[in-house]
ZAMARGU-4260 file (C-alpha; in steps of 0.2 Angstrom, whole numbers, plus 5000, padded with zeros to 4 digits):
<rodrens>
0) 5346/5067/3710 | 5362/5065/3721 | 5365/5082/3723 | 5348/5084/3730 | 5350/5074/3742
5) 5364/5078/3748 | 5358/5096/3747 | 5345/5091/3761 | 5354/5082/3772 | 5367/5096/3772
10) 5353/5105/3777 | 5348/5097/3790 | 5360/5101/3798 | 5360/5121/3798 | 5348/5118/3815
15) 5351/5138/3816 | 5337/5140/3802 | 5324/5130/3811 | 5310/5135/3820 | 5300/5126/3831
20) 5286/5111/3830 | 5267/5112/3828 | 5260/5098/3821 | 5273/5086/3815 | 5263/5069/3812
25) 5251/5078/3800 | 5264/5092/3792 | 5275/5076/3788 | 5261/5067/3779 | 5258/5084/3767
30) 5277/5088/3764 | 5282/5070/3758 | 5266/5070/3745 | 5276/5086/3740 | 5292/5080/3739
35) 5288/5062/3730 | 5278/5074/3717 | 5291/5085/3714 | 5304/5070/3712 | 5293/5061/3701
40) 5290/5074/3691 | 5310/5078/3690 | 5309/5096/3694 | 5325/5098/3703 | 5321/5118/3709
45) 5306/5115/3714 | 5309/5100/3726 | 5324/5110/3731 | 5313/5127/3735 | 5300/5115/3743
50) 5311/5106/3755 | 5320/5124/3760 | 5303/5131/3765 | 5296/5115/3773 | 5314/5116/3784
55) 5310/5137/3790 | 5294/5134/3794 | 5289/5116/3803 | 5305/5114/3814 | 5317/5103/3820
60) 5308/5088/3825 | 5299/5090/3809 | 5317/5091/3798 | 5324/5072/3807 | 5308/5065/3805
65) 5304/5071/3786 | 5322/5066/3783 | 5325/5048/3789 | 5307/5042/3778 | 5312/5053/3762
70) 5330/5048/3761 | 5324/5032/3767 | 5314/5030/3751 | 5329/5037/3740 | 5341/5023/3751
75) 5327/5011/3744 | 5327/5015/3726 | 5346/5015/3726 | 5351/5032/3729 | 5369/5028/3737
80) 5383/5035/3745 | 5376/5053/3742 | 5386/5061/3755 | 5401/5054/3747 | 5401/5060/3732
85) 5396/5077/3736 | 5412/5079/3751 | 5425/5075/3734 | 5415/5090/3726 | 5417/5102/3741
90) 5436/5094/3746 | 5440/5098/3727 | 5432/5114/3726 | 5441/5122/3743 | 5456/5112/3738
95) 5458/5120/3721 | 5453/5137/3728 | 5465/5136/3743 | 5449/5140/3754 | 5447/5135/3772
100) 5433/5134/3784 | 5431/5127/3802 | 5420/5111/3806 | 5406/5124/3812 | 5406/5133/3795
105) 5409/5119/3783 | 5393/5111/3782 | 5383/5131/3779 | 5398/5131/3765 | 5394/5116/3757
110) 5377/5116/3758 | 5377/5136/3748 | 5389/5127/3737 | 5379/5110/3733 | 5364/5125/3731
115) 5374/5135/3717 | 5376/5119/3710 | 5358/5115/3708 | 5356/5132/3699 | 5368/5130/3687
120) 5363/5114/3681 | 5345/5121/3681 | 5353/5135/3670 | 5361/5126/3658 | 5347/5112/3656
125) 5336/5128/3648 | 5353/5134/3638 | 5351/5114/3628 | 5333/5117/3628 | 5335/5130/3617
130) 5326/5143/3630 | 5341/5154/3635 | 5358/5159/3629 | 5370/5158/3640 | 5379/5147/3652
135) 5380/5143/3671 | 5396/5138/3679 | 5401/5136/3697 | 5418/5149/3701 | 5427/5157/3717
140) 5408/5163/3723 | 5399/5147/3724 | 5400/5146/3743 | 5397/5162/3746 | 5381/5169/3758
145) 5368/5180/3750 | 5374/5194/3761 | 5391/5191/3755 | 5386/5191/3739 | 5376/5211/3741
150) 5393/5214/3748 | 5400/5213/3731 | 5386/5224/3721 | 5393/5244/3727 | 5383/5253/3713
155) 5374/5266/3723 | 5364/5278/3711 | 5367/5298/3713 | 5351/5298/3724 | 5360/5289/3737
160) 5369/5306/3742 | 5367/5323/3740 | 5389/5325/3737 | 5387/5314/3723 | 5372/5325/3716
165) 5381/5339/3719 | 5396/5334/3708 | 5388/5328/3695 | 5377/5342/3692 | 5394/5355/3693
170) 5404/5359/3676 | 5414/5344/3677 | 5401/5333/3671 | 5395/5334/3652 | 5381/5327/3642
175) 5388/5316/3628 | 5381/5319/3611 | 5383/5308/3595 | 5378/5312/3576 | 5366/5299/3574
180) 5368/5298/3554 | 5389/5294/3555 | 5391/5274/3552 | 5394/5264/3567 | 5408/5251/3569
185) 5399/5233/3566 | 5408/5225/3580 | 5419/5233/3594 | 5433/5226/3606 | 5443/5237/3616
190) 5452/5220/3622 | 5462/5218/3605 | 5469/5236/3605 | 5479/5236/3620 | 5468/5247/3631
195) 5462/5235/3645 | 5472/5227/3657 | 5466/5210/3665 | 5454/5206/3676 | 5451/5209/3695
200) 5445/5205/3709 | 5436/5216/3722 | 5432/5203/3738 | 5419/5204/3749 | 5418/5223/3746
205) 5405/5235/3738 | 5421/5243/3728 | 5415/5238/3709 | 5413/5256/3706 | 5431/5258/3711
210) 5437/5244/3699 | 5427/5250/3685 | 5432/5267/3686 | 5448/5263/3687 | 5449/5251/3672
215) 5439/5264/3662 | 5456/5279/3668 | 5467/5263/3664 | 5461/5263/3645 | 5459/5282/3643
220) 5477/5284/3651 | 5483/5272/3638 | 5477/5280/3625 | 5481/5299/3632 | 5503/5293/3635
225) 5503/5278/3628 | 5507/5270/3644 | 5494/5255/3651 | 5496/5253/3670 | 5484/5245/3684
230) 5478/5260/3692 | 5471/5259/3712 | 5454/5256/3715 | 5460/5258/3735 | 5466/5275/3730
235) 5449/5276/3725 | 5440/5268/3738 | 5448/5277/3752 | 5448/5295/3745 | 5433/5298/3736
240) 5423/5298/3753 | 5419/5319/3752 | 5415/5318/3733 | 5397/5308/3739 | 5404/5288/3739
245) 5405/5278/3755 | 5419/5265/3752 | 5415/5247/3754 | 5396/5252/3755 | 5396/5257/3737
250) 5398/5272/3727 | 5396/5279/3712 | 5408/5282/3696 | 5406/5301/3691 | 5414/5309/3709
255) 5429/5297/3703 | 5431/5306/3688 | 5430/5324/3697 | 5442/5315/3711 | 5452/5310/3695
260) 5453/5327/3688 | 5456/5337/3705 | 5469/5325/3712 | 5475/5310/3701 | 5474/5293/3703
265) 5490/5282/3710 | 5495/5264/3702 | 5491/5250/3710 | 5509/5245/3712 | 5510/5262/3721
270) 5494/5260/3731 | 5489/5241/3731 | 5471/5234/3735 | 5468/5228/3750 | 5446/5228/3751
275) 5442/5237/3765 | 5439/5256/3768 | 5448/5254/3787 | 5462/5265/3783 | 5463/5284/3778
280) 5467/5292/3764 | 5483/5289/3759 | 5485/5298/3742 | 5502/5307/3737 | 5505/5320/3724
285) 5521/5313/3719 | 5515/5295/3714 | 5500/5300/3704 | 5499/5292/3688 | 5483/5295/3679
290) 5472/5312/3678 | 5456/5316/3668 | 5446/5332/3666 | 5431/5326/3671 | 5417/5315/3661
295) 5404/5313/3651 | 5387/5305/3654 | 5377/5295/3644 | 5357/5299/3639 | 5348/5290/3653
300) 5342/5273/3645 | 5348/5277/3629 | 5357/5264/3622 | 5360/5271/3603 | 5370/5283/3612
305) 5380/5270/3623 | 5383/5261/3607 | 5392/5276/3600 | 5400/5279/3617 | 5408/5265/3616
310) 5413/5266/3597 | 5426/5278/3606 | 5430/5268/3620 | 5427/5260/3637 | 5413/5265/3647
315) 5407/5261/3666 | 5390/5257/3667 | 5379/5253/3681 | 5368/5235/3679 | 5357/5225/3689
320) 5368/5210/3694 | 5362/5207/3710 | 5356/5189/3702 | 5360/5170/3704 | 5362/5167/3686
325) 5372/5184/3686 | 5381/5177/3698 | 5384/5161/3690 | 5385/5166/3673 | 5400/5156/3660
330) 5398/5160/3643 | 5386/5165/3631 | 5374/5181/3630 | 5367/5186/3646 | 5348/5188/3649
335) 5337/5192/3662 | 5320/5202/3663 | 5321/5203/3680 | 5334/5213/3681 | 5327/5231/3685
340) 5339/5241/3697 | 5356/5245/3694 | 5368/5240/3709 | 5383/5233/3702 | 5394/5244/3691
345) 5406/5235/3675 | 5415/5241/3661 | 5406/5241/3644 | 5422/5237/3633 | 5414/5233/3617
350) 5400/5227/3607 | 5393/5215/3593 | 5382/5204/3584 | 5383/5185/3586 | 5377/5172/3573
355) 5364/5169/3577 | 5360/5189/3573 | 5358/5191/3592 | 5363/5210/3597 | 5377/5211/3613
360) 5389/5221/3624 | 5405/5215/3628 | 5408/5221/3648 | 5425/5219/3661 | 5418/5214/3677
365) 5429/5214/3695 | 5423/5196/3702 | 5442/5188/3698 | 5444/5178/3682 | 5434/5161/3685
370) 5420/5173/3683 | 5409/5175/3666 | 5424/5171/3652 | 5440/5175/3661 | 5431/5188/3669
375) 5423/5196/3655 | 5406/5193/3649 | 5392/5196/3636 | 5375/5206/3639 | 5360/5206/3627
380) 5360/5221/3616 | 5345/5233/3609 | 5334/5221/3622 | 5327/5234/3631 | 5340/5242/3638
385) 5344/5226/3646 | 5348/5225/3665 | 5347/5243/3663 | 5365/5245/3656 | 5362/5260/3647
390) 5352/5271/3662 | 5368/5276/3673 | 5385/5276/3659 | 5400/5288/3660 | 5418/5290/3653
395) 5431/5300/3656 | 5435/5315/3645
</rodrens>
């Protein structure tokens, strides 16, 4: 109960999300009974939720008002030294991430950060319940804005441009196809046969098509030379603009493979990241590293077929990640039915079965290693085609 009120003072300070006054006497009377019946009835999210809406709507004379008698009642019932407790958070969280913001910024920082905390307690209250099965935890997003946050989800479907339609539908693009009767590997983890180098991260940039692509060149270059380098997702970012993808804005892994196969993709020593699509093309013949001939393409929603896909080896899939539990996910198998569009793209790099008999993919995402399990995580399995992994998946051939 701290956390939430320190999460409404913070916000009472963000005066550039208030609107302006109607009637304060009579809104401050309805919206305290609110509040006292969401604190005694202990559901965190939905005093949280009601306060934020009760803040855009009613105003600045409204939010001082409404907050000196409601903190006041949590003063009285020996709420203390809130403000406190939540700054050694914050310090500790900035400090340990080497983060640094100006006075002005700070409080919209800690109050996005106190709010990410409030979710992944609500999170992991239901994962002790017994109600889901997986883990929140706070990581190197937590204080980040919802925009910057889309920033980081770049998978644009081929129906976002007509290049990348056109790409995919030419000779370098083939159907993959599986003999449904040969026996399946139980369990598969790409990770303990030297074929997948560490984990990433992309930054405020819509390049998580570039980073899967890459990882998914990375293990088929390994496995083609026996050499595993970091390829370039910049390489990728910047010179894949005339095969349908747009850079930071997103794009789509296919017209990396035809890049791949027509020009070569440089290392990341050779071409390092730098998360912006500013600068040209700066690709050079002599420091390729890696090349393909092309790819193949999963069914559309099939996930039998993805299982046998990945049987063979990594494969970039697109998934809908554009999620607060996604967001803060930690451990466990990852769940949500809300999940219907694919806009974030990953690396499938294996599969398996828990014990509790529960069905799951093992995927490399690019959101740096506080994220998921050292930046790895786990996504239900033969669930539906969960968070629609299966619909868009690709490999290089």
């Amino acid at each position: 109960m701290l956390r939430i009120i320190a999460l409404l003072i913070i916000l009472a300070i963000l005066v550039d999300f208030i609107v302006a006054i109607k009637d304060e006497v009579q809104q401050l009377r309805e919206v305290l009974g609110m509040f006292d019946q969401d604190y005694k009835q202990g559901n965190v999210t939905r005093l949280t939720l009601d306060f934020q809406t009760a803040m855009k709507e009613y105003g600045d004379g409204f939010k001082s008002t409404v907050l000196q008698s409601f903190l006041k009642k949590m003063e009285d019932n020996g709420e203390l030294n809130v403000m406190e407790k939540l700054e050694t958070e914050w310090n500790d969280y900035v400090t340990a991430l080497g983060k640094h913001y100006d006075s002005s910024e700070t409080n919209l920082r800690m109050a996005i950060f106190e709010s990410n905390e409030l979710i992944t307690e609500a999170i992991n209250r239901k994962y002790k319940q017994g109600l889901i099965s997986y883990t929140a935890g706070l990581n190197d997003m937590a204080d980040l804005t919802d925009e910057e946050f889309r920033l980081m989800n770049g998978f644009l479907p081929l129906n976002e441009t007509y290049r990348a339609r056109r790409y995919a539908a030419n000779n370098y693009g083939l159907f993959f196809t599986y003999n449904n009767s040969e026996a399946l590997p139980k369990r598969v983890d790409w990770r303990n046969s030297g074929i997948v180098t560490p984990v990433k991260a992309q930054g405020l940039c819509g390049s998580c098509y570039a980073f899967a692509s890459a990882a998914a060149l990375e293990a088929y270059h390994k496995r083609k030379t026996g050499r595993l380098v970091d390829l370039s997702p910049q390489n990728i970012l910047e010179c894949t603009w005339k095969f349908g993808n747009k850079g930071c804005r997103g794009g789509f892994m296919n017209p990396v493979f035809v890049y791949a196969s027509t020009n070569g993709i440089s290392t990341l020593k050779h071409y390092p990241y730098v998360g912006t699509d500013k600068y040209p093309c700066s690709w050079r013949p002599e420091l390729v590293e890696a090349t393909d001939r092309g790819y193949y393409h999963i069914p559309r929603g099939d996930e039998r077929a993805l299982q046998y896909a990945v049987a063979k080896g990594p494969v970039v899939v697109g998934i809908s990640g554009y999620h607060d539990s996604f967001k803060n996910y930690r451990s466990g198998i990852y769940t949500n039915h809300k999940c219907k569009t694919p806009n974030h793209a990953v690396l499938v790099v294996g599969y398996g079965t828990s014990r509790k008999n529960e069905d799951y993919w093992i995927i490399k995402n690019s959101w740096g290693q506080s994220w998921g399990r050292n930046g790895f995580g786990y996504l239900a399995r033969n669930k539906g085609n969960m968070c629609q992994i299966a619909t868009m998946a690709s490999f290089p051939r």
